[in-house]
N, CA, C and O atoms as CSV, one atom per row, in Angstrom:
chain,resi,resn,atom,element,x,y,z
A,1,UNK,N,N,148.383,118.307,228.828
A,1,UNK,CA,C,148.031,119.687,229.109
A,1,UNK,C,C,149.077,120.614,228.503
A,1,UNK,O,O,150.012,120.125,227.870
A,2,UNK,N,N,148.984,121.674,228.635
A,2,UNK,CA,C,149.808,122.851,228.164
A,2,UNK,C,C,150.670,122.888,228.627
A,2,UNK,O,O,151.674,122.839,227.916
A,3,UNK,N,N,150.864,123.016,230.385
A,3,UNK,CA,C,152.105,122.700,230.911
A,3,UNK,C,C,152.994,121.719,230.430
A,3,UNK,O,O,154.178,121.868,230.129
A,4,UNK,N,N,152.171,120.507,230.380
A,4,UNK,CA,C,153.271,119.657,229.888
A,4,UNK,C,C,153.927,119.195,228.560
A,4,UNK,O,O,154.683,118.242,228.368
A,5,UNK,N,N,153.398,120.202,227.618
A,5,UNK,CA,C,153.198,120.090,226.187
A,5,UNK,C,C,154.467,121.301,226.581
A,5,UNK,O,O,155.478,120.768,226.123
A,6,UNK,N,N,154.749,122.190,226.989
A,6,UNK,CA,C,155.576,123.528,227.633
A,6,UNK,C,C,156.811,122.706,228.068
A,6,UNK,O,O,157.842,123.337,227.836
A,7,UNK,N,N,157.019,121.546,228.603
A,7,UNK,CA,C,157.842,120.986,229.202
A,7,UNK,C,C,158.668,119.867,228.264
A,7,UNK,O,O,159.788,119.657,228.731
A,8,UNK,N,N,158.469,119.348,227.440
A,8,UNK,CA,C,158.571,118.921,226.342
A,8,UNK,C,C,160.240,119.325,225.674
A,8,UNK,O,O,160.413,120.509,225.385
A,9,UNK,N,N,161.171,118.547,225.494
A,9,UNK,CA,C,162.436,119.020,224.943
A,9,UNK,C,C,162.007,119.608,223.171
A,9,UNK,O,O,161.435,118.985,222.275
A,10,UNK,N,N,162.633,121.219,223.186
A,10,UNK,CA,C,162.638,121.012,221.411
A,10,UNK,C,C,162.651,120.111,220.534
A,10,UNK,O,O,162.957,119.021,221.017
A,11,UNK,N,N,162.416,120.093,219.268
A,11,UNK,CA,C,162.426,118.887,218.750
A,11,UNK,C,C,164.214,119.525,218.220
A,11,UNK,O,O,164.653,120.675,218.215
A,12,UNK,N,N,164.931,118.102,217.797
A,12,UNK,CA,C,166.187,118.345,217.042
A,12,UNK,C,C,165.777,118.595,215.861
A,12,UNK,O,O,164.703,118.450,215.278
A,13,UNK,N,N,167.328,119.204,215.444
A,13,UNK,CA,C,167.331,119.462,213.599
A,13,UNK,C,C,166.732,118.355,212.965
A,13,UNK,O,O,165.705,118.429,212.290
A,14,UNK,N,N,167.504,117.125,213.227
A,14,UNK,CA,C,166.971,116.370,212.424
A,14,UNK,C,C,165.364,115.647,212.403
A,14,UNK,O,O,164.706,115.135,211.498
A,15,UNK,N,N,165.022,115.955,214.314
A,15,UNK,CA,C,163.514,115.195,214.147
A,15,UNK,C,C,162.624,116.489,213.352
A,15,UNK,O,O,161.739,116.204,212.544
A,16,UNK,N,N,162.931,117.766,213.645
A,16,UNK,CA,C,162.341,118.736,212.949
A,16,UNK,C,C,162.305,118.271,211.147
A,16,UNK,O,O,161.330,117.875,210.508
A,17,UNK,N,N,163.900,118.518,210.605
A,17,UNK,CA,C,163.845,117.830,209.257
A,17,UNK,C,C,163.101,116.699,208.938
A,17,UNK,O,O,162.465,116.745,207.885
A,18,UNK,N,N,163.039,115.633,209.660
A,18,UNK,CA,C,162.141,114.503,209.438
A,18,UNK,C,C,160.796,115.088,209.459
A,18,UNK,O,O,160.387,115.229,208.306
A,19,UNK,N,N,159.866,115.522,210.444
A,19,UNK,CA,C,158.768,116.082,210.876
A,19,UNK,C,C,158.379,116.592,209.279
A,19,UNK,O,O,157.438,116.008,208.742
A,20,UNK,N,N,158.990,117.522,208.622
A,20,UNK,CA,C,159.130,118.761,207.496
A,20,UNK,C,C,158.721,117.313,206.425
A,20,UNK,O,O,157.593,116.994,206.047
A,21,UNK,N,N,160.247,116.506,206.067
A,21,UNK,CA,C,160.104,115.836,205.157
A,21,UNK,C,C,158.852,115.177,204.673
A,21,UNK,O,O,158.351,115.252,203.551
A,22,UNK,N,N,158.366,114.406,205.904
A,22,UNK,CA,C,157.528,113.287,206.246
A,22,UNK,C,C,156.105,114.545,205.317
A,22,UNK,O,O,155.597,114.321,204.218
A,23,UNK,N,N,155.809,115.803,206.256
A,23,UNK,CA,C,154.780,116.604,205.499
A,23,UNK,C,C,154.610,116.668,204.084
A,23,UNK,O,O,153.626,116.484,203.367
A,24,UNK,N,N,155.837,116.981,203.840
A,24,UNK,CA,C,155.638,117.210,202.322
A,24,UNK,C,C,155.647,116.240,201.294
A,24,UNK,O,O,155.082,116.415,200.215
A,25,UNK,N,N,156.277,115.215,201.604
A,25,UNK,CA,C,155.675,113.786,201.187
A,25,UNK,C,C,154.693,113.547,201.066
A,25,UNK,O,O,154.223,113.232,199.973
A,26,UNK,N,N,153.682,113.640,202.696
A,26,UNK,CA,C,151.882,113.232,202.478
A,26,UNK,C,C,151.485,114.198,201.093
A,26,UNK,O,O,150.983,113.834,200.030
A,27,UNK,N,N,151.944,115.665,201.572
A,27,UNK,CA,C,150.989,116.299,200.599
A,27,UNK,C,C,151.157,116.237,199.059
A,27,UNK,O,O,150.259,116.454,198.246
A,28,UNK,N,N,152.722,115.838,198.718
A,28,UNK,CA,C,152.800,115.050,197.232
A,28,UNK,C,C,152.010,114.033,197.184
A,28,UNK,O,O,151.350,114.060,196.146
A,29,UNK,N,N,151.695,112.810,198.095
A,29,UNK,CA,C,151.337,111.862,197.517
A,29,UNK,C,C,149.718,112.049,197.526
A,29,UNK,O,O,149.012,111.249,196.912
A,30,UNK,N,N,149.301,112.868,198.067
A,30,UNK,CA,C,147.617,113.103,198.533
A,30,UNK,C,C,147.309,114.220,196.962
A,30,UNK,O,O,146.114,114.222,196.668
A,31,UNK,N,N,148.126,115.021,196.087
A,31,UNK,CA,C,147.821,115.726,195.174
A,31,UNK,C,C,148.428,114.553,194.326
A,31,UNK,O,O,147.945,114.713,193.205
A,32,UNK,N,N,149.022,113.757,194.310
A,32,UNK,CA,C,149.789,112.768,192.973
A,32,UNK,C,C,147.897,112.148,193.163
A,32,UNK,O,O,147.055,112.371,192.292
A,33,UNK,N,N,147.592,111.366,194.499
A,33,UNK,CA,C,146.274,110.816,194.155
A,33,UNK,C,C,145.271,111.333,193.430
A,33,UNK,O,O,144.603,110.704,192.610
A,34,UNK,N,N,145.123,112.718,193.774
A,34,UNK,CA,C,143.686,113.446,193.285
A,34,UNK,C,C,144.158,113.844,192.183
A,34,UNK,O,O,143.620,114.913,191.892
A,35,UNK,N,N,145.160,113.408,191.146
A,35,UNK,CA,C,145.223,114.129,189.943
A,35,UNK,C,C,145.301,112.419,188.878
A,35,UNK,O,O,145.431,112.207,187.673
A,36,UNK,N,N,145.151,111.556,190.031
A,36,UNK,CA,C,144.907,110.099,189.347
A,36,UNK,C,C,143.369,109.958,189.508
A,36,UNK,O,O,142.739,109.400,188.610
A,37,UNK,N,N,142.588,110.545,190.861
A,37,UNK,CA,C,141.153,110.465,190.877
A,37,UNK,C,C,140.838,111.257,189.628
A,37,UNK,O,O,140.186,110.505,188.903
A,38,UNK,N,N,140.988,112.323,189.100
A,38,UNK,CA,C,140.651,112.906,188.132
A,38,UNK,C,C,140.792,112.197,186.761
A,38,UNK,O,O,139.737,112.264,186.130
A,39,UNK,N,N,141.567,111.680,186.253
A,39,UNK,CA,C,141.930,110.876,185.495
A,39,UNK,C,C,140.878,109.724,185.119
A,39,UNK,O,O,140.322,109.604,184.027
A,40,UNK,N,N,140.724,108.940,186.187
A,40,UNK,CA,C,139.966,108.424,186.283
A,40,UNK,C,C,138.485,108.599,185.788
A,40,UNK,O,O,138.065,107.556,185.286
A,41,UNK,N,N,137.979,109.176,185.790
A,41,UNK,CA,C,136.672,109.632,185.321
A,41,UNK,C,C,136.881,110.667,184.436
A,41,UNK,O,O,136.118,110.624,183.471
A,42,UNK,N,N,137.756,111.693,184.447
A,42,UNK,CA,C,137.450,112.873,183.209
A,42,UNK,C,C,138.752,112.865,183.005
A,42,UNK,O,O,139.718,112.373,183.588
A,43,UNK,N,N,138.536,113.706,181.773
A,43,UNK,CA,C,139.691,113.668,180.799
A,43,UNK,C,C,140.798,115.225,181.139
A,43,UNK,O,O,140.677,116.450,181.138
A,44,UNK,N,N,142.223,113.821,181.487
A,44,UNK,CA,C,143.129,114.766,182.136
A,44,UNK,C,C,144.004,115.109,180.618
A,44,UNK,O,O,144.311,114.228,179.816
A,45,UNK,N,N,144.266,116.363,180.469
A,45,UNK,CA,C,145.001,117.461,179.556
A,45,UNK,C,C,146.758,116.744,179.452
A,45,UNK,O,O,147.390,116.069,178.639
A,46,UNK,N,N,147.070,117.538,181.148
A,46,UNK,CA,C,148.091,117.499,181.473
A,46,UNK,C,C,147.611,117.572,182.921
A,46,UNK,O,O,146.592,117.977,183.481
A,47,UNK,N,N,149.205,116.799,183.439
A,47,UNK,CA,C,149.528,116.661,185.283
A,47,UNK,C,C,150.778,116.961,185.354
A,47,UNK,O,O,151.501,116.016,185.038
A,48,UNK,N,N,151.514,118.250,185.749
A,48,UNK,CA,C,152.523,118.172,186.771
A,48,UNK,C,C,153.263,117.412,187.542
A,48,UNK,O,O,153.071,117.423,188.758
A,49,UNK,N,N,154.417,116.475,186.864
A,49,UNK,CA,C,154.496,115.191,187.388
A,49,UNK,C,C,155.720,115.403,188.704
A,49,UNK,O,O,155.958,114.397,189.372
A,50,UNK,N,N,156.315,116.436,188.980
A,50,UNK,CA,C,157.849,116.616,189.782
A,50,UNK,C,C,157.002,116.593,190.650
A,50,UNK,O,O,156.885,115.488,191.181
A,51,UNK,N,N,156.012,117.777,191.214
A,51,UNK,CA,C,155.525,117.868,192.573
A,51,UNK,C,C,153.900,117.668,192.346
A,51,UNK,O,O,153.359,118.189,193.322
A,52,UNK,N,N,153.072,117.215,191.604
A,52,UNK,CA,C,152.097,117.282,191.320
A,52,UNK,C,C,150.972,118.638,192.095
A,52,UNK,O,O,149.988,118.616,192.834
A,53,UNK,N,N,151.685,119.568,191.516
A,53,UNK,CA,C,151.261,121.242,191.717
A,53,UNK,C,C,150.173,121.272,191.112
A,53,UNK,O,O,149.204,121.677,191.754
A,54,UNK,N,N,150.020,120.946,189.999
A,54,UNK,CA,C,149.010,121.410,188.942
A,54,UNK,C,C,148.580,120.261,188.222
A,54,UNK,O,O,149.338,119.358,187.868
A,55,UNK,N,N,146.748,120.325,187.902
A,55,UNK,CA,C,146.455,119.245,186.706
A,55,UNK,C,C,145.713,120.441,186.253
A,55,UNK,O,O,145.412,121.535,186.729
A,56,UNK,N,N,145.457,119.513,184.652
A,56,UNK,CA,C,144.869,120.121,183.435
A,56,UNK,C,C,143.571,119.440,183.176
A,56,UNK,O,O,143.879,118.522,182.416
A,57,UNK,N,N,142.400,119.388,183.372
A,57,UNK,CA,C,140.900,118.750,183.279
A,57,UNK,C,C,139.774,119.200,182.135
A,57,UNK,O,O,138.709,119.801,182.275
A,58,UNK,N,N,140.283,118.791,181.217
A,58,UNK,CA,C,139.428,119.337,179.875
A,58,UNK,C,C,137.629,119.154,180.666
A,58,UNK,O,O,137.195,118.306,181.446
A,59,UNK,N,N,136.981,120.333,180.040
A,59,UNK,CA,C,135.713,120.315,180.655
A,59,UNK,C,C,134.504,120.336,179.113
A,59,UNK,O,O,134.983,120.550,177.999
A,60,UNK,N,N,133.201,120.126,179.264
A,60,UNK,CA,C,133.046,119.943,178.117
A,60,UNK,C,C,131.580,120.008,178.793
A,60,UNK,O,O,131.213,119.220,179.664
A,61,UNK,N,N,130.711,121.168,178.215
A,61,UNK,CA,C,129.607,121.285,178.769
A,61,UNK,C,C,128.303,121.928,177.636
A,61,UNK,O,O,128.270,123.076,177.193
A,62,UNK,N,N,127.223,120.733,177.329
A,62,UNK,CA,C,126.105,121.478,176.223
A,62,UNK,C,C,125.356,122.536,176.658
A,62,UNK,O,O,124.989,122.466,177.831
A,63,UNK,N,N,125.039,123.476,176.041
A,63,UNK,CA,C,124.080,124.505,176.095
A,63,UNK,C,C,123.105,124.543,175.315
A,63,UNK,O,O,123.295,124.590,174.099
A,64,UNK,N,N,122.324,124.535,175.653
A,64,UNK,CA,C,121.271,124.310,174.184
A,64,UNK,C,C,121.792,123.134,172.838
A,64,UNK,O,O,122.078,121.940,172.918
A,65,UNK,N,N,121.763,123.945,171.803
A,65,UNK,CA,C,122.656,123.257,170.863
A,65,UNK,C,C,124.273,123.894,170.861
A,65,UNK,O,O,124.802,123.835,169.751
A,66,UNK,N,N,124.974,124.391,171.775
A,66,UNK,CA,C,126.221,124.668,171.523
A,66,UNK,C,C,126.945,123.919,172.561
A,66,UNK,O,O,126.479,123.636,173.665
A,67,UNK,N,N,128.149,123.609,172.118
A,67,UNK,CA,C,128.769,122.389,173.242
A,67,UNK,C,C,129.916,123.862,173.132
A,67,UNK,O,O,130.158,124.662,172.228
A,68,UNK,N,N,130.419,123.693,174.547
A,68,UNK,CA,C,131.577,124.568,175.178
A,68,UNK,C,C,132.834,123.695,175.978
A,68,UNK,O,O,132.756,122.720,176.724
A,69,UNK,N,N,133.805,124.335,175.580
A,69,UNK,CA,C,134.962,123.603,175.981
A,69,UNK,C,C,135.854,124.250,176.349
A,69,UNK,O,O,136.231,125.228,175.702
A,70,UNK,N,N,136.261,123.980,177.159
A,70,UNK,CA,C,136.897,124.700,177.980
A,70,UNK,C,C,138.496,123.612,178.896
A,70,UNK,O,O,138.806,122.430,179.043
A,71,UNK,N,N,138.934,124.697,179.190
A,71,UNK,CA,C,140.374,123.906,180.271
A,71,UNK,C,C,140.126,124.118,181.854
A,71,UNK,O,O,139.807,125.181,182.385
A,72,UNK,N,N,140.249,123.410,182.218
A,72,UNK,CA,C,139.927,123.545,184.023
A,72,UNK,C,C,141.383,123.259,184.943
A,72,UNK,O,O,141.766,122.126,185.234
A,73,UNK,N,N,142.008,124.365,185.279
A,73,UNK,CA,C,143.276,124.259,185.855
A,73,UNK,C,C,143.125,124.226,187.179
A,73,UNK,O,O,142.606,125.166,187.781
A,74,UNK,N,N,143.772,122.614,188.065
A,74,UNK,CA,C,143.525,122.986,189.404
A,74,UNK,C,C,145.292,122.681,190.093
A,74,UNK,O,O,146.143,121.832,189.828
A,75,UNK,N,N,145.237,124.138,191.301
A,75,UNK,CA,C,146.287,124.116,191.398
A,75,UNK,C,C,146.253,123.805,193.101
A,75,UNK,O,O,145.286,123.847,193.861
A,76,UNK,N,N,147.537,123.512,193.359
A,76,UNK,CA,C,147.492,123.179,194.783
A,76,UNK,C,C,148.715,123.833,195.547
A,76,UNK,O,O,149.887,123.626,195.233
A,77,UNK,N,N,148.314,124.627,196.560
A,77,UNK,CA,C,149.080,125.446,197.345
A,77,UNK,C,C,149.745,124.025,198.177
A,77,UNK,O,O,149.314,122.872,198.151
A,78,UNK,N,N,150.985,124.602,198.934
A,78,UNK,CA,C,151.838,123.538,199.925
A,78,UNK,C,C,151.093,123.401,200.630
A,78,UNK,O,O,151.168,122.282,201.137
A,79,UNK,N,N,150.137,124.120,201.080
A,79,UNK,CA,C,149.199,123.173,202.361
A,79,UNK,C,C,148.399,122.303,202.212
A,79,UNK,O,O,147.599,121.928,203.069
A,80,UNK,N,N,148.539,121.792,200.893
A,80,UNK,CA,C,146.992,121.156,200.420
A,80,UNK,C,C,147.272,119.678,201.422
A,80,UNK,O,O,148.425,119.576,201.841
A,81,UNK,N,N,146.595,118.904,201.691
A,81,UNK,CA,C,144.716,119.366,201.590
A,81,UNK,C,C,144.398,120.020,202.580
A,81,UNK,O,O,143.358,120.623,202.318
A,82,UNK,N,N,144.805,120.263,203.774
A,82,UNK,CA,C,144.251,121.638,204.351
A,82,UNK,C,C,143.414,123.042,203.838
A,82,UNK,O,O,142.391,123.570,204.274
A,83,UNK,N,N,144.121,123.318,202.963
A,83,UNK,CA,C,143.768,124.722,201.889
A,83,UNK,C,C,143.060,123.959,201.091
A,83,UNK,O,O,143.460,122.800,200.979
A,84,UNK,N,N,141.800,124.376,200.299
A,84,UNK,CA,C,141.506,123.903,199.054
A,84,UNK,C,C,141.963,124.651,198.024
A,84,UNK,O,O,142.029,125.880,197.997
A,85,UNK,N,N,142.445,123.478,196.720
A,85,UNK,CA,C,143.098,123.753,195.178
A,85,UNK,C,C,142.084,125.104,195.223
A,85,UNK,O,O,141.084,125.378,195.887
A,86,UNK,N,N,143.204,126.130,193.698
A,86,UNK,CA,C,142.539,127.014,193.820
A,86,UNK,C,C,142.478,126.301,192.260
A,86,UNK,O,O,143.413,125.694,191.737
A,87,UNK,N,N,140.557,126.638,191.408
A,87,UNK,CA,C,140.456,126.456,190.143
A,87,UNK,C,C,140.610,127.857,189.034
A,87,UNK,O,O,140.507,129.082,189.091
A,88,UNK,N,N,140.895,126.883,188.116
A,88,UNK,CA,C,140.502,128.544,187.273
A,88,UNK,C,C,140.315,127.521,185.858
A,88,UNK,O,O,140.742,126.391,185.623
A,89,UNK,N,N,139.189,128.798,184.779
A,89,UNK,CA,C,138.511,128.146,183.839
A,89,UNK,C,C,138.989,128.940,182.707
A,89,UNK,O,O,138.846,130.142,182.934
A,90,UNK,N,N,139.624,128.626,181.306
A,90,UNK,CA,C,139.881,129.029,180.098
A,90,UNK,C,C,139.121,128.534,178.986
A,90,UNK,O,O,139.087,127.333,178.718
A,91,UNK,N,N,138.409,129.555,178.219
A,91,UNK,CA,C,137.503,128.643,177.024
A,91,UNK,C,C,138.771,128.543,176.508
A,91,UNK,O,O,139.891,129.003,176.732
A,92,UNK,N,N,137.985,127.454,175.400
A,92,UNK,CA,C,139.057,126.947,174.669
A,92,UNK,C,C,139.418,127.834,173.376
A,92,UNK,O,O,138.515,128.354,172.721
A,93,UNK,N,N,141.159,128.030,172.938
A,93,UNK,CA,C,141.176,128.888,171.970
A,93,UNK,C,C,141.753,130.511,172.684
A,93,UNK,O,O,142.513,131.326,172.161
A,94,UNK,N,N,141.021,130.579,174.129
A,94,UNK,CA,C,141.102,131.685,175.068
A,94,UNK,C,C,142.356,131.882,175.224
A,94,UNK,O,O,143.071,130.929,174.914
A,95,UNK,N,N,143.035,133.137,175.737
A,95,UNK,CA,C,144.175,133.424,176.448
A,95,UNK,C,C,143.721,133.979,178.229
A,95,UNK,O,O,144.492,133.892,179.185
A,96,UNK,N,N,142.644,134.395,178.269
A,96,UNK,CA,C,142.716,134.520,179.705
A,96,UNK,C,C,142.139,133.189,180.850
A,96,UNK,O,O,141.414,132.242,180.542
A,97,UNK,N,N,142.589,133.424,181.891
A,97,UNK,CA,C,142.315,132.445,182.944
A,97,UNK,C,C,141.701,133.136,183.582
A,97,UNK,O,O,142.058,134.267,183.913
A,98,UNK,N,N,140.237,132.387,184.007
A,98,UNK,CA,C,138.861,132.884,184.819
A,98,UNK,C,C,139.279,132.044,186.191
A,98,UNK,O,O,139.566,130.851,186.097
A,99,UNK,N,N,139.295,132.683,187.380
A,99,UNK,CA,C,139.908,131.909,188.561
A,99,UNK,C,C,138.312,132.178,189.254
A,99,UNK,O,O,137.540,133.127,189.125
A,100,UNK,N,N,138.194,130.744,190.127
A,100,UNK,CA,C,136.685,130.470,190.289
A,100,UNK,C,C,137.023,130.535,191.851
A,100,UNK,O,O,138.012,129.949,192.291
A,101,UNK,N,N,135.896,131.500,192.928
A,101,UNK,CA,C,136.092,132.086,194.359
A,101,UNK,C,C,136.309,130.327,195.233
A,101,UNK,O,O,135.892,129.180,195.073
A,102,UNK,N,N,136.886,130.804,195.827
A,102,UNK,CA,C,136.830,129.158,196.599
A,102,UNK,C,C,136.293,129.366,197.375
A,102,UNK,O,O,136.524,128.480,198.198
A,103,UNK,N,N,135.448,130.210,197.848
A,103,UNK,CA,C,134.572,130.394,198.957
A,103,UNK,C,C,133.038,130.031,198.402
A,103,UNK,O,O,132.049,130.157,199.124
A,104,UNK,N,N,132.969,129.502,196.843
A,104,UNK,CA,C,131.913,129.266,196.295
A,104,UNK,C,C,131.802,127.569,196.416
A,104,UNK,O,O,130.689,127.109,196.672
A,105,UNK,N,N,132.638,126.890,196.283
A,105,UNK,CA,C,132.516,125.853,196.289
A,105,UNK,C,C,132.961,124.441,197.686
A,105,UNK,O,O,133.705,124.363,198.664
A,106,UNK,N,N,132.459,123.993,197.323
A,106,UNK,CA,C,132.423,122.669,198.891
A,106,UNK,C,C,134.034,121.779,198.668
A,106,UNK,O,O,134.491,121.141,197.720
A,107,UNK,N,N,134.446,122.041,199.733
A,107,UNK,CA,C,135.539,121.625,199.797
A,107,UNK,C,C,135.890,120.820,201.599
A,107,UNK,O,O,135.468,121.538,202.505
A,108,UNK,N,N,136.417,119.804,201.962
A,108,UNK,CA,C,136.414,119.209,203.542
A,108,UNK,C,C,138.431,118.627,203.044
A,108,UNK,O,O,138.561,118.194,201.900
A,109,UNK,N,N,139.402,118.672,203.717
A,109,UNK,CA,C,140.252,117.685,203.298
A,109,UNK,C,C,140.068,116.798,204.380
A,109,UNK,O,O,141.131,116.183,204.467
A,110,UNK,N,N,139.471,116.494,205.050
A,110,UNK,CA,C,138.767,114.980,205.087
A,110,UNK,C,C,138.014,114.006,204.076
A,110,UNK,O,O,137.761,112.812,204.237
A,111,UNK,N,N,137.730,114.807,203.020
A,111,UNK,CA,C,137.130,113.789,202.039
A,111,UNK,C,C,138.230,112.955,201.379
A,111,UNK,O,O,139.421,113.146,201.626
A,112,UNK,N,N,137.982,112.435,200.904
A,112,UNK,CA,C,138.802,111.044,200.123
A,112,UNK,C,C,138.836,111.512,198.420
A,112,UNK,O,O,137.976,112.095,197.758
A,113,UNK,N,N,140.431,110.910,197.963
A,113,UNK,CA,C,139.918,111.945,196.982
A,113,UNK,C,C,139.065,111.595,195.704
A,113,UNK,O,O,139.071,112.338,194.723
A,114,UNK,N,N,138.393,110.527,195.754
A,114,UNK,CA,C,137.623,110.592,194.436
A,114,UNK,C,C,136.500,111.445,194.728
A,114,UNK,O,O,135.920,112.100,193.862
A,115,UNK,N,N,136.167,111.436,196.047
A,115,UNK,CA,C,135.179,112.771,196.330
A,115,UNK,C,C,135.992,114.303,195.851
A,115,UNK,O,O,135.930,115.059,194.881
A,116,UNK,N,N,136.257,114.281,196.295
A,116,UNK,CA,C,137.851,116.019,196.104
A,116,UNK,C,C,137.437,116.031,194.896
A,116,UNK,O,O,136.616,116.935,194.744
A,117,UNK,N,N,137.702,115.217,193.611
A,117,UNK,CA,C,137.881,115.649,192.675
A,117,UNK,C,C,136.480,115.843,192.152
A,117,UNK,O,O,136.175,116.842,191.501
A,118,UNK,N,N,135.487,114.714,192.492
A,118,UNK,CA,C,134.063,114.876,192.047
A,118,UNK,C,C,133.319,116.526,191.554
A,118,UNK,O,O,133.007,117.099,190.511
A,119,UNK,N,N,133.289,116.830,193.254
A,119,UNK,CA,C,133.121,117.472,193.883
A,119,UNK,C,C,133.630,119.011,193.297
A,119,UNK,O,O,132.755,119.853,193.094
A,120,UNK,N,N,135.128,119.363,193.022
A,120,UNK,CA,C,135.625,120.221,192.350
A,120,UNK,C,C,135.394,120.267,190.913
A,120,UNK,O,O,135.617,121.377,190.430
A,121,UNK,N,N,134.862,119.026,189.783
A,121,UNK,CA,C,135.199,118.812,189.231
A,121,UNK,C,C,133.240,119.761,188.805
A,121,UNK,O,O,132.907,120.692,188.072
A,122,UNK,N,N,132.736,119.140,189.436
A,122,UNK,CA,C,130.909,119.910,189.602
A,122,UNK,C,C,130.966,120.733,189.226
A,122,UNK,O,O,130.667,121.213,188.132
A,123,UNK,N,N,131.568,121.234,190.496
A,123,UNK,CA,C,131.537,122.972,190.532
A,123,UNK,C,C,131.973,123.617,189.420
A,123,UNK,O,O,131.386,124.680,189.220
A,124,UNK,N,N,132.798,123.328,188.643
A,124,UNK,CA,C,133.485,124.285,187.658
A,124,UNK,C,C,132.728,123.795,187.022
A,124,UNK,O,O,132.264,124.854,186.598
A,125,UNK,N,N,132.029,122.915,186.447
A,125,UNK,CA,C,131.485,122.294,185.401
A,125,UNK,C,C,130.008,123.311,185.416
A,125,UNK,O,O,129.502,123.768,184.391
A,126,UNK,N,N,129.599,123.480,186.500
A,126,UNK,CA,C,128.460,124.271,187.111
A,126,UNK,C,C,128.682,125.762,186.514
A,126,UNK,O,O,127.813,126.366,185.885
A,127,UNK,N,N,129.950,126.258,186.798
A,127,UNK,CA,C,130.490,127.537,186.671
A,127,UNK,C,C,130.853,128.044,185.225
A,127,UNK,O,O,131.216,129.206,185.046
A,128,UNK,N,N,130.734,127.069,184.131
A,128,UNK,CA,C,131.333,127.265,182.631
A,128,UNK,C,C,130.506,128.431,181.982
A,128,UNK,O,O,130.832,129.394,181.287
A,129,UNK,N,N,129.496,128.045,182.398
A,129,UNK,CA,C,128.223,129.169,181.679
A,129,UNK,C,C,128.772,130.455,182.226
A,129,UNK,O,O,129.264,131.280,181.457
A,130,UNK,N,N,128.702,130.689,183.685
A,130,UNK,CA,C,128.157,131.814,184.305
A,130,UNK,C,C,130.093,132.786,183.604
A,130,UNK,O,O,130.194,133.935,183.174
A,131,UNK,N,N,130.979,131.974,183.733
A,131,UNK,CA,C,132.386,132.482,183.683
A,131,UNK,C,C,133.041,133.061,182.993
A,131,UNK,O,O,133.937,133.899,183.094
A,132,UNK,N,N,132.194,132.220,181.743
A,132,UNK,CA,C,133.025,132.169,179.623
A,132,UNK,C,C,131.876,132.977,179.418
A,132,UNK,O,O,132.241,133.786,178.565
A,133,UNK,N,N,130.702,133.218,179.711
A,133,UNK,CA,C,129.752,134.602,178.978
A,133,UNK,C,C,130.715,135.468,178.548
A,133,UNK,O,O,131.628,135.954,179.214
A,134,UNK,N,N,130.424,135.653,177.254
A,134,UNK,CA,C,131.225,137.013,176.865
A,134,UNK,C,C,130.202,138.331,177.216
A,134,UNK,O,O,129.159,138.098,177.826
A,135,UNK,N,N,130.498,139.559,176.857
A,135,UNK,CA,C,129.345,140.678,177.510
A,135,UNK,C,C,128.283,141.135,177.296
A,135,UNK,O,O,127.501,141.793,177.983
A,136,UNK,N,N,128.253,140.513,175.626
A,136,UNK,CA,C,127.431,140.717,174.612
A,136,UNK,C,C,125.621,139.606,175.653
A,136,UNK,O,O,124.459,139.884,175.949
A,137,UNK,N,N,126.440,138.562,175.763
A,137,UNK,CA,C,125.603,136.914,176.201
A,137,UNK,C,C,126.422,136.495,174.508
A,137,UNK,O,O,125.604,136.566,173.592
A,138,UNK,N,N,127.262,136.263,174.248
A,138,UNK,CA,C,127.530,135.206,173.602
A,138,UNK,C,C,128.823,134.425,174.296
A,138,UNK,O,O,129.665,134.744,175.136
A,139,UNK,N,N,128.539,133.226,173.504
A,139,UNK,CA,C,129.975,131.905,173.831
A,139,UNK,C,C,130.644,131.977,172.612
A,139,UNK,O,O,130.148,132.107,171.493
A,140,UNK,N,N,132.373,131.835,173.081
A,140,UNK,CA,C,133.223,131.380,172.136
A,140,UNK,C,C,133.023,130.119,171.781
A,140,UNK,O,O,131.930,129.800,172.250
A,141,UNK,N,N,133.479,129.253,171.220
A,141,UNK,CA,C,132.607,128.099,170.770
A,141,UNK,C,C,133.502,127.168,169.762
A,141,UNK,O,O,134.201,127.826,168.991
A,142,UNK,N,N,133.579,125.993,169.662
A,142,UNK,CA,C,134.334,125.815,168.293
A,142,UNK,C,C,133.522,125.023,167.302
A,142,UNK,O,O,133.971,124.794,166.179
């Protein structure tokens, strides 16, 4: 109960420091995984290897007869997996970064991560068209 959760000695410096450590460990090794799930099936650019913050997910999507290519950057806040990665999409050749709503896409950190990455990996793949339109309706293209 509350009371007795209230009654409870502080934790010490050090079980606190441990408590801290132990966190940020899971969440390195839970973003080191999902940037090996990615790997795994699509083609990783680059990975962020100190804290595995960031991967690089080349994306590659036909339109009619024009194939589009693009970079898919997914980044991961310290809370991950709590928080979901935030994505963002660059045609290729591009200098700007298109950051994709995370309120658009399905995200649980209960999933496991070859789902996580599936799953994220959709969505942007889903999102290439609607993102890289230039204003005209044309694609950059190579």
């Amino acid at each position: 109960s509350a009371v007795a959760a209230a009654r409870l000695p502080a934790p010490t410096a050090d079980e606190w420091l441990s408590r801290a450590r132990n966190a940020l460990q899971d969440g390195r090794e839970r973003r080191k995984a999902l940037c090996r799930a990615f790997a795994e099936k699509h083609v990783v650019v680059e990975v962020e290897t100190d804290d595995f913050c960031r991967c690089h997910v080349l994306l590659r999507r036909r339109v009619d007869r024009t194939l589009i290519s693009c970079l898919l950057r997914v980044e991961f806040s310290a809370d991950f997996p709590k928080t979901p990665p935030t994505l963002y999409l660059r045609e290729y050749g591009g200098k700007k970064d298109h950051r994709l709503d995370t309120a658009l896409y399905r995200y649980s950190p209960r999933w496991d991560v070859e789902r996580m990455s599936q799953e994220l990996h959709d969505h942007a793949h889903g999102m290439v068209v609607a993102t890289l339109c230039q204003p005209a309706g044309t694609l950059n293209t190579f």
